[in-house]
C-alpha positions as CSV (number, residue, x, y, z in Angstrom):
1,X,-79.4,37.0,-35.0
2,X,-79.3,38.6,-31.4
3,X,-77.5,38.9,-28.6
4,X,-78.5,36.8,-25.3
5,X,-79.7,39.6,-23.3
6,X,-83.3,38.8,-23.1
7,X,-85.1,37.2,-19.4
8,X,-82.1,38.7,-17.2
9,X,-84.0,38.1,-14.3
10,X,-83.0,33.9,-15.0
11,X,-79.4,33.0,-13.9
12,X,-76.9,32.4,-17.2
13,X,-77.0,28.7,-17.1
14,X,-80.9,28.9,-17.8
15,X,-80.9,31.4,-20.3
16,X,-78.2,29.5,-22.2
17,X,-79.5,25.9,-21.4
18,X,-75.9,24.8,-22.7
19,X,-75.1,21.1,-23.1
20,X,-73.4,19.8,-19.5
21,X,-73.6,23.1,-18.1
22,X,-73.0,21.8,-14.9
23,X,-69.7,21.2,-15.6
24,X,-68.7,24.9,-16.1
25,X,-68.4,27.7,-13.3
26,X,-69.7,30.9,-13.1
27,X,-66.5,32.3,-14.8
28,X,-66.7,30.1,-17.8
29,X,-70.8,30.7,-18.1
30,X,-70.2,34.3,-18.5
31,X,-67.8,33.8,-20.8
32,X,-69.7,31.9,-22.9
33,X,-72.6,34.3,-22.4
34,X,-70.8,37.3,-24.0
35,X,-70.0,35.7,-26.7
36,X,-72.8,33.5,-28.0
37,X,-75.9,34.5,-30.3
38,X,-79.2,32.1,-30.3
39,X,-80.7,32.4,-33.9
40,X,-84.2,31.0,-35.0
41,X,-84.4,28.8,-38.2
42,X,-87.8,28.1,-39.6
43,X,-88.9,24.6,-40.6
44,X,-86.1,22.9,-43.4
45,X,-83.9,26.0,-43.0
46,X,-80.0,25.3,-43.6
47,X,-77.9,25.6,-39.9
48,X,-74.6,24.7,-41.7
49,X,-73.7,23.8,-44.9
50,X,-71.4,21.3,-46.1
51,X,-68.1,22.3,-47.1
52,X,-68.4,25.7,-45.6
53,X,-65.4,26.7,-42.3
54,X,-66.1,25.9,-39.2
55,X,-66.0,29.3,-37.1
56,X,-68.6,28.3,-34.2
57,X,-69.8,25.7,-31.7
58,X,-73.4,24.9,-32.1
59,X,-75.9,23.3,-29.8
60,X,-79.7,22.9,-30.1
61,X,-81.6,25.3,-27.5
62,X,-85.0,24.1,-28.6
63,X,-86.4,22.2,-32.1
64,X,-85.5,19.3,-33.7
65,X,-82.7,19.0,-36.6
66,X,-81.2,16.6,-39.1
67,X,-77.5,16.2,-39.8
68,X,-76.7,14.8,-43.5
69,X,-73.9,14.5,-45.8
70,X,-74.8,15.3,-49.4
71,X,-73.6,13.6,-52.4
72,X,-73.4,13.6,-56.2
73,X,-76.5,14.6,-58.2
74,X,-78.6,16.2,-54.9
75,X,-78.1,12.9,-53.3
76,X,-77.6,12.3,-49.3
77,X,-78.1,10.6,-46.7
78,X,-79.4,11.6,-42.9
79,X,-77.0,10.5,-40.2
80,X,-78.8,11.8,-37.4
81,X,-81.5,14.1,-35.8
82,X,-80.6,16.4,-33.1
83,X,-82.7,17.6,-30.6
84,X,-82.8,19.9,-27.3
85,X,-79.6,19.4,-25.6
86,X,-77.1,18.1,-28.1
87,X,-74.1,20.0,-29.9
88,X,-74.1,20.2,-33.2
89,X,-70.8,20.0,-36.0
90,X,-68.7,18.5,-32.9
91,X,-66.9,16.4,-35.6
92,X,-66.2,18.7,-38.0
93,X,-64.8,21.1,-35.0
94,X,-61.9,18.6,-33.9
95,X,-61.5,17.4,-36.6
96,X,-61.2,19.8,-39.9
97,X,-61.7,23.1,-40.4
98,X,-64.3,22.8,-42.9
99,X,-68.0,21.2,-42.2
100,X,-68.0,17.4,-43.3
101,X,-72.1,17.2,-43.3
102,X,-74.7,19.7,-43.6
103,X,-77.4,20.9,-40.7
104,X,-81.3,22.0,-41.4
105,X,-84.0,22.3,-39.0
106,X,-87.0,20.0,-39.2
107,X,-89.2,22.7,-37.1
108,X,-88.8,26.0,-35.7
109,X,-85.9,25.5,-33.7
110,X,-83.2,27.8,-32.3
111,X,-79.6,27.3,-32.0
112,X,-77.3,28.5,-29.9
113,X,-73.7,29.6,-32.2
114,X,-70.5,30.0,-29.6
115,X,-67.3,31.4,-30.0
116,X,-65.0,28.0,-31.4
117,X,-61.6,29.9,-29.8
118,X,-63.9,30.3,-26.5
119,X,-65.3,27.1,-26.2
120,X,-61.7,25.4,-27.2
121,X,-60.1,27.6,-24.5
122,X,-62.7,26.5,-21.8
123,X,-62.0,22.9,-23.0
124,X,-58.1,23.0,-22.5
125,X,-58.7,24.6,-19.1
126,X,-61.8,22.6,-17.7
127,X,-61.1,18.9,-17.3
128,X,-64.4,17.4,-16.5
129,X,-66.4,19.7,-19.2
130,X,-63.6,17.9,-21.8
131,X,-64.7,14.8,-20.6
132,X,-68.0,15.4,-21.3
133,X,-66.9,16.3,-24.5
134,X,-65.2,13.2,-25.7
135,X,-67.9,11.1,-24.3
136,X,-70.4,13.1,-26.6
137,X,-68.1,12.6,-30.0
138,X,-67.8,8.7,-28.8
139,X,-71.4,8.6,-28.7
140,X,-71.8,10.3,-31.4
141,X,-69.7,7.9,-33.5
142,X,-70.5,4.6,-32.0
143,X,-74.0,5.8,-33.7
144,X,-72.6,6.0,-36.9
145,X,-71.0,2.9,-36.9
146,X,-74.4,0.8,-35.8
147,X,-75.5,2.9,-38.8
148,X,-73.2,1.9,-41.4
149,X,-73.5,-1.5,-39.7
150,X,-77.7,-1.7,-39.9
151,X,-77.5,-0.2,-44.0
152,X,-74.4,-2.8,-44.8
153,X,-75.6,-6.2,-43.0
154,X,-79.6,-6.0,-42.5
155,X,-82.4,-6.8,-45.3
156,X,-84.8,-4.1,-45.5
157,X,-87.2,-5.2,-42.8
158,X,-84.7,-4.8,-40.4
159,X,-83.8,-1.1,-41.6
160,X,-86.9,-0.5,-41.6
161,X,-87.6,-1.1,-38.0
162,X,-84.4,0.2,-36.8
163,X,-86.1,3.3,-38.5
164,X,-88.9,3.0,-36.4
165,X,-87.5,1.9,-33.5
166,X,-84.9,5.4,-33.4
167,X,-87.9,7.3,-33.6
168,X,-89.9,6.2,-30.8
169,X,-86.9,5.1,-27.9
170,X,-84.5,7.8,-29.0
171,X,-86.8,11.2,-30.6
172,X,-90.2,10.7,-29.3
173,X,-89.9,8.2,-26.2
174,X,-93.3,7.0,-27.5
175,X,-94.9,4.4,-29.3
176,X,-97.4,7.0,-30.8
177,X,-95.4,9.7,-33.0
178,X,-95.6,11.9,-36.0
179,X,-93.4,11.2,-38.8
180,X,-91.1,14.8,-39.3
181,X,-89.7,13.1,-43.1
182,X,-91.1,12.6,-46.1
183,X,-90.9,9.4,-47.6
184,X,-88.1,10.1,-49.4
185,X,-86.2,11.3,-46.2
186,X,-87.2,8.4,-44.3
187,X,-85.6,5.9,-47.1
188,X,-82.5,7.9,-47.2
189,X,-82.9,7.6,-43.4
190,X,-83.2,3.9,-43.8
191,X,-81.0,3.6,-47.1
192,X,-83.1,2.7,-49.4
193,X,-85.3,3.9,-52.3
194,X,-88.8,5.6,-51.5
195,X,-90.8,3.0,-53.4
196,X,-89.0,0.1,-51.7
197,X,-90.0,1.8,-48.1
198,X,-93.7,2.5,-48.7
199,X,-94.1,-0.5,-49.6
200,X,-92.7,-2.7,-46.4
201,X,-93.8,0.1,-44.1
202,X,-97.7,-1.1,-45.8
203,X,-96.5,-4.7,-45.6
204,X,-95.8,-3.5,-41.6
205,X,-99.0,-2.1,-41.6
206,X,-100.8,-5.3,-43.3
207,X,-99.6,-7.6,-40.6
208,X,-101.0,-5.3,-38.0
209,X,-97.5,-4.4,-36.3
210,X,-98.1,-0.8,-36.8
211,X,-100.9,1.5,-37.2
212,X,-100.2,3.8,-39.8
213,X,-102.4,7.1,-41.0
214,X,-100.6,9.1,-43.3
215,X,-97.0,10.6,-41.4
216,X,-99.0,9.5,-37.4
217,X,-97.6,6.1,-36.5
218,X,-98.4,4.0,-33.7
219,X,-96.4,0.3,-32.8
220,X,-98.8,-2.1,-32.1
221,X,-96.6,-4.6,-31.5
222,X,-93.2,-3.3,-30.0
223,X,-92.1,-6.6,-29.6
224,X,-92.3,-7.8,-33.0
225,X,-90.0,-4.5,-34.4
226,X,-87.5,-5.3,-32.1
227,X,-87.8,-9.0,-33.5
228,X,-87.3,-7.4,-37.2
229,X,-84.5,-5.4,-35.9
230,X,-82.4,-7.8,-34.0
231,X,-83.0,-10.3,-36.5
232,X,-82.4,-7.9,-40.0
């Protein structure tokens, strides 16, 4: 863990490359400034784990991460990934004072860790940062629900595309991508058992829908997951 000090030549704003940054003033940057730390996780290192307080705001300054809440007997599911520009433990921040879900990265990623009584104080004071707050948690739930909705009400086809689909509109913005899971990951991503999601993902791969070679994926046919996931 250090201190930001590093690149001074670069105004604050760039050197923290905070969440809706544009919302804050110079005041508030410097504040924030003097009392954050970036730290650098390696690839599946624990951010935050479950159950553990909640002393800091978190955001994602560069990587890619997965939120997940852990069960009985090693089990969990992933909610999320989070990537460049997203806060992290937002939930769990608001709304207990202990983390609900854990955090690990999925590559070399740092992560920005911010005072929580400094970033709650800039949030009773600054209106429009608040706002983009809230609209961030809503977001962030809404997600979850289509979640819990996809898991509860689709067949495993359906899941199984959503799965795909997440990865190449929302992480990736690309029809070409590297899975960053193993195959267990993915069917806990998709809510399922591994065995059950090799085998439609070759079944995908069979009816020429997607190219698949190893954890690099390609959609041939975008058209046809979207089919499988409106449909379920």
């Amino acid at each position: 863990m250090r201190k930001i000090d590093d690149l001074l030549s670069k105004p604050i704003k760039d050197q923290l490359q905070l969440p809706h940054s544009d919302f804050l003033n110079e005041k508030e940057l410097k504040e924030i400034y003097n009392n954050s730390n970036i730290v650098y996780f390696k690839n599946k290192e624990v951010i935050i784990r479950q159950g553990t307080p909640v002393s800091h705001i978190m955001y994602v300054k560069s990587g890619y991460v997965k939120i997940f809440k852990e069960g009985r007997n090693s089990n969990y599911i992933i909610l999320k990934i989070e990537q460049e520009g997203h806060y992290l433990g937002m939930l769990s921040v608001f709304g207990n004072d202990v983390h609900k879900y854990s955090v690990s990265s999925i590559n070399h990623s740092e992560i920005g860790f911010i005072d929580i009584n400094v970033f709650k104080n800039i949030i009773l004071q600054n209106g429009k940062f608040a706002y983009q707050i809230i609209n961030s948690l809503s977001n962030y739930g809404l997600f979850i629900f289509d979640r819990l909705m996809s898991q509860s009400h689709k067949q495993l086809p359906g899941r199984i595309a959503d799965v795909l689909l997440y990865f190449s509109e929302e992480i990736y913005h690309s029809q070409k991508f590297t899975f960053p899971f193993t195959r267990k990951e993915l069917a806990e991503l998709a809510g399922t058992t591994k065995e059950s999601f090799i085998r439609t993902l070759t079944e995908f791969k069979n009816d020429k829908i997607i190219k698949l070679d190893g954890s690099d994926v390609e959609i041939v046919s975008i058209e046809n997951v979207k089919m499988l996931s409106r449909l379920g």
